[in-house]
FIDREN-396422 format. One record per residue (C-alpha): z, y, x; residue in one letter. Coordinates in steps of 0.5 Angstrom, whole numbers, plus 500, padded with zeros to 3 digits. Example, Ala and Ser with C-alpha at 12.3 -4.5 7.8 and 13.67 -1.06 7.14 Angstrom:
<atoms>
<atom><z>516</z><y>491</y><x>525</x><res>A</res></atom>
<atom><z>514</z><y>498</y><x>527</x><res>S</res></atom>
</atoms>
This chain:
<atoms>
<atom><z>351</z><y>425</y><x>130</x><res>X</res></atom>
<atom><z>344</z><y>423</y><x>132</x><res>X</res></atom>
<atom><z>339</z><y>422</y><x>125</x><res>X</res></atom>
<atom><z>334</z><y>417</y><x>127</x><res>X</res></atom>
<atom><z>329</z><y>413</y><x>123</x><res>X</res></atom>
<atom><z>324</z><y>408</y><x>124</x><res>X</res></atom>
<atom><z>316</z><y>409</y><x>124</x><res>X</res></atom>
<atom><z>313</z><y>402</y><x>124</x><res>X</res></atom>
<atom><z>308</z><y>398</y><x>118</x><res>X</res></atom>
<atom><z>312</z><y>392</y><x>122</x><res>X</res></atom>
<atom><z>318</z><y>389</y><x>119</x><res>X</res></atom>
<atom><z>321</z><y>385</y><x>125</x><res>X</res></atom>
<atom><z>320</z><y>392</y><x>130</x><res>X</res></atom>
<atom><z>324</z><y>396</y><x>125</x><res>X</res></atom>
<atom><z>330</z><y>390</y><x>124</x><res>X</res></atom>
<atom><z>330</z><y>389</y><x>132</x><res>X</res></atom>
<atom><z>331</z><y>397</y><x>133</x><res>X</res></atom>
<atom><z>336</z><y>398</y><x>128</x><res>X</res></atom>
<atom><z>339</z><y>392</y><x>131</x><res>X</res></atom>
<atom><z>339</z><y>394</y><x>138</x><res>X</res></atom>
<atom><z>342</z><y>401</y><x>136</x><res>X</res></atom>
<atom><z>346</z><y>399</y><x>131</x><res>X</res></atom>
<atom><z>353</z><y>399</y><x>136</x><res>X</res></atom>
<atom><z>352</z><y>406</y><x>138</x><res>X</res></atom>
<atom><z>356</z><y>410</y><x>134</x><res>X</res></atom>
<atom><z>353</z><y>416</y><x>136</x><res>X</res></atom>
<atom><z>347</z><y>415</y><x>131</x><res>X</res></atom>
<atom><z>345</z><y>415</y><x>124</x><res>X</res></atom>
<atom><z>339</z><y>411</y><x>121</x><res>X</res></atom>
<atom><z>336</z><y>415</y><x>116</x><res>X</res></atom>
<atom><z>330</z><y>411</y><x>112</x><res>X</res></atom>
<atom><z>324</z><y>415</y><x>111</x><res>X</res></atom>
<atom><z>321</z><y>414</y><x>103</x><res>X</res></atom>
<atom><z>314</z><y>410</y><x>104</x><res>X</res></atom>
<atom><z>311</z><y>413</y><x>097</x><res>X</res></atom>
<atom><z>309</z><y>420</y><x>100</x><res>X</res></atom>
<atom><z>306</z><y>422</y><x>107</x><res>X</res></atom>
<atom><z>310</z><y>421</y><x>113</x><res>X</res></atom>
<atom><z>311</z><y>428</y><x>116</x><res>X</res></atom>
<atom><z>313</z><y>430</y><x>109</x><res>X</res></atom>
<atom><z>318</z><y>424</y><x>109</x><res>X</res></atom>
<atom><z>320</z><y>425</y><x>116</x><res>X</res></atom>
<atom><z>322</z><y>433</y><x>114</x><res>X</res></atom>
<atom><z>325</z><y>432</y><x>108</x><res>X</res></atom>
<atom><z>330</z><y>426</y><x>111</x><res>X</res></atom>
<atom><z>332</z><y>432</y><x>117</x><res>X</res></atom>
<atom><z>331</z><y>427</y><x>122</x><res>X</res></atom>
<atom><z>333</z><y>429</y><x>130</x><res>X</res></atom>
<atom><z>330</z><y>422</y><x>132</x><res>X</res></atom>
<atom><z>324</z><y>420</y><x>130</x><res>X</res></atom>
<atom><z>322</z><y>412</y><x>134</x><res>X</res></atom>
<atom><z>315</z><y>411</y><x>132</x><res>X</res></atom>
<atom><z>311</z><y>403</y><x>134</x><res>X</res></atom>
<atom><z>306</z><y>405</y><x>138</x><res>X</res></atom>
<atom><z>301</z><y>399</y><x>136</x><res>X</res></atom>
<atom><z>300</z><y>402</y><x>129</x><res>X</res></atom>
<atom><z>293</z><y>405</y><x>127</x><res>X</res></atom>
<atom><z>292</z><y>413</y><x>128</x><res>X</res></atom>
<atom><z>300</z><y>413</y><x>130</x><res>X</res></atom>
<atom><z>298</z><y>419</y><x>136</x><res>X</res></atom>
<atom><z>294</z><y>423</y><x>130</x><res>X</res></atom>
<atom><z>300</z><y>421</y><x>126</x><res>X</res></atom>
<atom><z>305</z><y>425</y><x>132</x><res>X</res></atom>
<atom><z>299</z><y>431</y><x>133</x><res>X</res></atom>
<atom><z>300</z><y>432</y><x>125</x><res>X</res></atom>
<atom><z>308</z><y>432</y><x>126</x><res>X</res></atom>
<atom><z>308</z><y>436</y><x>133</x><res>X</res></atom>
<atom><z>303</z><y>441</y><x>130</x><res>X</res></atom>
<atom><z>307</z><y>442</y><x>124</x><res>X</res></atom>
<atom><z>314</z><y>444</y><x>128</x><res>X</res></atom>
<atom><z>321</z><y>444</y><x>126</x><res>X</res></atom>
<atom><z>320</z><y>436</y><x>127</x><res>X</res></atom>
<atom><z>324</z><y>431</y><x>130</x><res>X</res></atom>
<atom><z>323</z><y>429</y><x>137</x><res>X</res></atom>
<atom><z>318</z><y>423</y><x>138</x><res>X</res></atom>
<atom><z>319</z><y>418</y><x>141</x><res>X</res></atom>
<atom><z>313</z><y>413</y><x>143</x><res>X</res></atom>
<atom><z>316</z><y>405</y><x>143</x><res>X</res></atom>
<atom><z>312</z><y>399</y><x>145</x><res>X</res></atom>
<atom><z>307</z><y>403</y><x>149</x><res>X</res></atom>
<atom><z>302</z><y>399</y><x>154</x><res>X</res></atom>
<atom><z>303</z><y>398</y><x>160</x><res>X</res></atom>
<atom><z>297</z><y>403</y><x>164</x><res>X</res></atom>
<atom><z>298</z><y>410</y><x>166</x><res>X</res></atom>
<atom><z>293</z><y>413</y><x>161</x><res>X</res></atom>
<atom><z>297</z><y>410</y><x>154</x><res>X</res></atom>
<atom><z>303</z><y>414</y><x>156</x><res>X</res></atom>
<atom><z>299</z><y>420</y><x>158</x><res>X</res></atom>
<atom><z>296</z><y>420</y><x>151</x><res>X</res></atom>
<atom><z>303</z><y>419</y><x>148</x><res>X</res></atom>
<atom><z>306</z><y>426</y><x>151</x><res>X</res></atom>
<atom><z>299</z><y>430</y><x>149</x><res>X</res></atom>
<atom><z>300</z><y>428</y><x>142</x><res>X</res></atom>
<atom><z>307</z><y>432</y><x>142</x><res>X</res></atom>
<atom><z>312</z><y>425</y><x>144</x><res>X</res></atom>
<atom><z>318</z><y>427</y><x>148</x><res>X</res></atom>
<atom><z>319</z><y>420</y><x>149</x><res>X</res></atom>
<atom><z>315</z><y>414</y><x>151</x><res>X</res></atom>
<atom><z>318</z><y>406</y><x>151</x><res>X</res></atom>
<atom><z>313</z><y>402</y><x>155</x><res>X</res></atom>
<atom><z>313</z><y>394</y><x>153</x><res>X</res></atom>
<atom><z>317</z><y>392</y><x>159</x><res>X</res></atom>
<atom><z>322</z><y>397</y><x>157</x><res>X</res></atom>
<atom><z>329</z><y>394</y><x>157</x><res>X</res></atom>
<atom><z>333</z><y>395</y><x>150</x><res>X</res></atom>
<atom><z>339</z><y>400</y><x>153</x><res>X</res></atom>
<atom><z>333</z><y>404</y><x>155</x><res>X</res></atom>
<atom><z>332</z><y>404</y><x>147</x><res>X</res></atom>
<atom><z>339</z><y>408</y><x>146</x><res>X</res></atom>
<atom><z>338</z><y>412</y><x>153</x><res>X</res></atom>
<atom><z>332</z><y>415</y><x>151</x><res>X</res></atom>
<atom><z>334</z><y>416</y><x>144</x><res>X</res></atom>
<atom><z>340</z><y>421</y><x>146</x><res>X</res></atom>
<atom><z>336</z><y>424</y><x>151</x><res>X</res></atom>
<atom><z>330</z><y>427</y><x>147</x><res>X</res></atom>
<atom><z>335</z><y>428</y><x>142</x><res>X</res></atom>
<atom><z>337</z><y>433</y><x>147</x><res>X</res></atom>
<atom><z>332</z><y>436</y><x>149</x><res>X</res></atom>
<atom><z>330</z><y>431</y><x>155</x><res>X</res></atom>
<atom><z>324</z><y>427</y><x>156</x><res>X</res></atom>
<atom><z>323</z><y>420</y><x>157</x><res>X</res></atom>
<atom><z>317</z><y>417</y><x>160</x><res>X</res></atom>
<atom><z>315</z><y>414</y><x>167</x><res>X</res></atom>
<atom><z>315</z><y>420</y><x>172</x><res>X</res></atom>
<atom><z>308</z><y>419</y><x>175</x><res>X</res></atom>
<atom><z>306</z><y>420</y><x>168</x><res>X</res></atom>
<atom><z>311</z><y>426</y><x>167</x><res>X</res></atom>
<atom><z>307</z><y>429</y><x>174</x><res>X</res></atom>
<atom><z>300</z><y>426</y><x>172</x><res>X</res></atom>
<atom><z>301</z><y>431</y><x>165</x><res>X</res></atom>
<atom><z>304</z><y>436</y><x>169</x><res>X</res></atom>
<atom><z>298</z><y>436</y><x>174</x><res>X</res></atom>
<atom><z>292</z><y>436</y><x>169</x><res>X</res></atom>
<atom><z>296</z><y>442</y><x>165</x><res>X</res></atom>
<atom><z>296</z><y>446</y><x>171</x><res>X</res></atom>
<atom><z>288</z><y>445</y><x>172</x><res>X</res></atom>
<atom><z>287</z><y>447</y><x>165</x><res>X</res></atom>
<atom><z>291</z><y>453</y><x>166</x><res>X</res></atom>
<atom><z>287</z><y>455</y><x>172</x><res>X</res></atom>
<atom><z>280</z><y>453</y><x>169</x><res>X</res></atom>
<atom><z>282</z><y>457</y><x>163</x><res>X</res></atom>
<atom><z>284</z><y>463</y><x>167</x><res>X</res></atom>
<atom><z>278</z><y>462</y><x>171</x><res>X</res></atom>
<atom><z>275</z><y>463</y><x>164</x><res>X</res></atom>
<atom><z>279</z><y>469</y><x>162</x><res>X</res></atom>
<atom><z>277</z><y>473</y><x>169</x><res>X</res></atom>
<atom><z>269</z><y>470</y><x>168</x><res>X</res></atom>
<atom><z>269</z><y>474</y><x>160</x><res>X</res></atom>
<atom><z>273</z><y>479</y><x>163</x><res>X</res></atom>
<atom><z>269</z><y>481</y><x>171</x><res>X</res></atom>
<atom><z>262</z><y>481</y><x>166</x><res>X</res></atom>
<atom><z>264</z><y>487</y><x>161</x><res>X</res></atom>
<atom><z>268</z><y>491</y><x>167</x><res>X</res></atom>
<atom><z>266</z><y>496</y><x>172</x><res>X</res></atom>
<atom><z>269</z><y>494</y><x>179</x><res>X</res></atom>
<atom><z>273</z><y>500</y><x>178</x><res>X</res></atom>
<atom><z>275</z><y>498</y><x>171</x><res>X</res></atom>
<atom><z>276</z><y>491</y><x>173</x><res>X</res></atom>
<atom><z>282</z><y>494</y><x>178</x><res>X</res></atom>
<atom><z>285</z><y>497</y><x>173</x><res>X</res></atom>
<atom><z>285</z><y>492</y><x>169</x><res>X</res></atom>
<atom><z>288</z><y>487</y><x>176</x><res>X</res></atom>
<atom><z>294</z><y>493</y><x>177</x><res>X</res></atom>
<atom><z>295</z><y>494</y><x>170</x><res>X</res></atom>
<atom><z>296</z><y>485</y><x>169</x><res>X</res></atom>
<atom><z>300</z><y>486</y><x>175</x><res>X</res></atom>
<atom><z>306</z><y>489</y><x>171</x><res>X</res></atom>
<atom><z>303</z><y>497</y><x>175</x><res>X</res></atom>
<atom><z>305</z><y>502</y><x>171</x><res>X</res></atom>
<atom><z>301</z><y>508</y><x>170</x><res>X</res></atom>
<atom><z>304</z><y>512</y><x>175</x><res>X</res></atom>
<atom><z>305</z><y>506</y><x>180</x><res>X</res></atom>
<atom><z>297</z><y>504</y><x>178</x><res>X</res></atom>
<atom><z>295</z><y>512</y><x>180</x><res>X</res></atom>
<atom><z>298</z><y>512</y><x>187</x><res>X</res></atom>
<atom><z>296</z><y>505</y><x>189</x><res>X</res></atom>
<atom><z>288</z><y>508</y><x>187</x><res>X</res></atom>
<atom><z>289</z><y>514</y><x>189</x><res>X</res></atom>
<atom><z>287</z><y>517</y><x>182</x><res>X</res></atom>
<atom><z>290</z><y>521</y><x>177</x><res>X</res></atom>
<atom><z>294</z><y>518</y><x>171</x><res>X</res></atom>
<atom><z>289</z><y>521</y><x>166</x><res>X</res></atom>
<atom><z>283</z><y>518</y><x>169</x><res>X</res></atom>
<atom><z>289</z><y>511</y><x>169</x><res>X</res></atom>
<atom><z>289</z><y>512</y><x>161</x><res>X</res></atom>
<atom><z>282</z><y>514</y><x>161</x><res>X</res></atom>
<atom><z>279</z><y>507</y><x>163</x><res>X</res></atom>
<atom><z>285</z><y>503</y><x>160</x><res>X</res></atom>
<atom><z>282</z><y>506</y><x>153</x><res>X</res></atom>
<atom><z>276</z><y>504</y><x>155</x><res>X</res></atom>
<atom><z>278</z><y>497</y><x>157</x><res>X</res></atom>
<atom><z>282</z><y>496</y><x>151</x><res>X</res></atom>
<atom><z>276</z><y>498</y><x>147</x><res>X</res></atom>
<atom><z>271</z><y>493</y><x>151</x><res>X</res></atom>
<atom><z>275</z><y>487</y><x>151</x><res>X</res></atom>
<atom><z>278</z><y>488</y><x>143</x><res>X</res></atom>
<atom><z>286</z><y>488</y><x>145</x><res>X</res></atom>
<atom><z>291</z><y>493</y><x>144</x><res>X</res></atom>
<atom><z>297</z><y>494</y><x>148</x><res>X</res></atom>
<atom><z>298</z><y>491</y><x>156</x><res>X</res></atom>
<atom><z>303</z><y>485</y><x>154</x><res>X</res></atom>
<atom><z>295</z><y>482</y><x>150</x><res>X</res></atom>
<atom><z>291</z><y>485</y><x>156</x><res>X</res></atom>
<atom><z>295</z><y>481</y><x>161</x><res>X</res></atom>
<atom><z>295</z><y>475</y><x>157</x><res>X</res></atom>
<atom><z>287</z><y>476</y><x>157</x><res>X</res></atom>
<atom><z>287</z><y>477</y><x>165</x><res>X</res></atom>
<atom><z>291</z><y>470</y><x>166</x><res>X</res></atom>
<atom><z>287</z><y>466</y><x>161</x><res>X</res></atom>
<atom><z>292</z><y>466</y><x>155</x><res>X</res></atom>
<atom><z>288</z><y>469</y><x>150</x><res>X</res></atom>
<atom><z>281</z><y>470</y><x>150</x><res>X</res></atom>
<atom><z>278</z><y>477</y><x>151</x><res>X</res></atom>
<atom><z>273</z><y>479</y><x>145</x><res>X</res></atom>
<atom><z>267</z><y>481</y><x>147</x><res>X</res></atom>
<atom><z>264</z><y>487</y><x>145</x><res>X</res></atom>
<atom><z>257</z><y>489</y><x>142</x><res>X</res></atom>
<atom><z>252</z><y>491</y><x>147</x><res>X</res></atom>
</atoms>
């Protein structure tokens, strides 16, 4: 059984959405209590599926609340605008499923059971528009990671650190250096304690822009 709830100020969106899901016996409508403040309603009531109106004042702050807090129900934005940039904003702020205006109501239940599911429904250009410019924040950040990193390094620190993030191990790292592995261990010590990380799982993340390495003191 899929536990849905309703997020609107609008009386007739909620009716209408009961209504249209009302025939599937797969769903459960749960009513969030409006005394007390959404996401808290949203958590105690256990709810899988939470239909949000898009039209609603602050409602991507109010999903970034709930997407934030974890352990939420799966969101999905209904009543978006037509443009690309509306649905766009909607997967940032953590919904799993966006409805357009012009989406017909068995899309309603269709993108219920999806996002209950673990899938997303949205336009697949958008999906690919938001992919996209994840990846190009993942290479600026990496970019970033490598800039802190190459300034604080030596050049022959810099390509321990390229092997080490490469998954080398120290004998590994040793021969494809032609250096011993206590002079290894010496200058991995020395980039543990320039960049403030401690073990090469963190190291690793710092080199491809995960976590930020912490500059030392001159």
């Amino acid at each position: 059984m899929i536990r849905v709830s309703v997020l609107s100020d609008d009386r007739i969106f909620c009716d209408g959405l009961r209504r249209i899901l009302g025939g599937d016996s797969a769903v459960a409508f749960i009513a969030l209590d409006e005394r007390i403040e959404a996401p808290a309603a949203i958590r105690a009531a256990i709810v899988d599926v939470l239909l949000v109106d898009a039209r609603m004042e602050h409602a991507l702050d109010l999903c970034e609340r709930i997407d934030r807090d974890g352990a939420g129900p799966a969101i999905v934005f209904v009543e978006v605008a037509e443009d690309e940039a509306s649905a766009t904003r909607a997967l940032a702020a953590g919904a799993r499923g966006v409805l357009r205006k012009s989406a017909r109501w068995e899309d309603v239940s269709k993108a219920t059971h999806l996002v209950a599911h673990g899938g997303v429904w949205a336009p697949r250009q958008v999906v690919v528009g938001a992919w996209l410019k994840e990846m190009r924040r993942t290479r600026e950040s990496q970019r970033l990671g490598e800039a802190l990193i190459g300034a604080q390094l030596t050049a022959r620190e810099h390509e321990v650190l390229q092997c080490a993030a490469a998954g080398l191990c120290n004998k590994e790292l040793s021969d494809r250096l032609g250096i011993s592995e206590a002079t290894v261990k010496a200058h991995l010590t020395r980039i543990f304690q320039k960049l403030g990380l401690h073990g090469r799982a963190r190291l690793a993340a710092a080199y491809h822009g995960v976590v930020a390495p912490i500059r030392r003191p001159a």
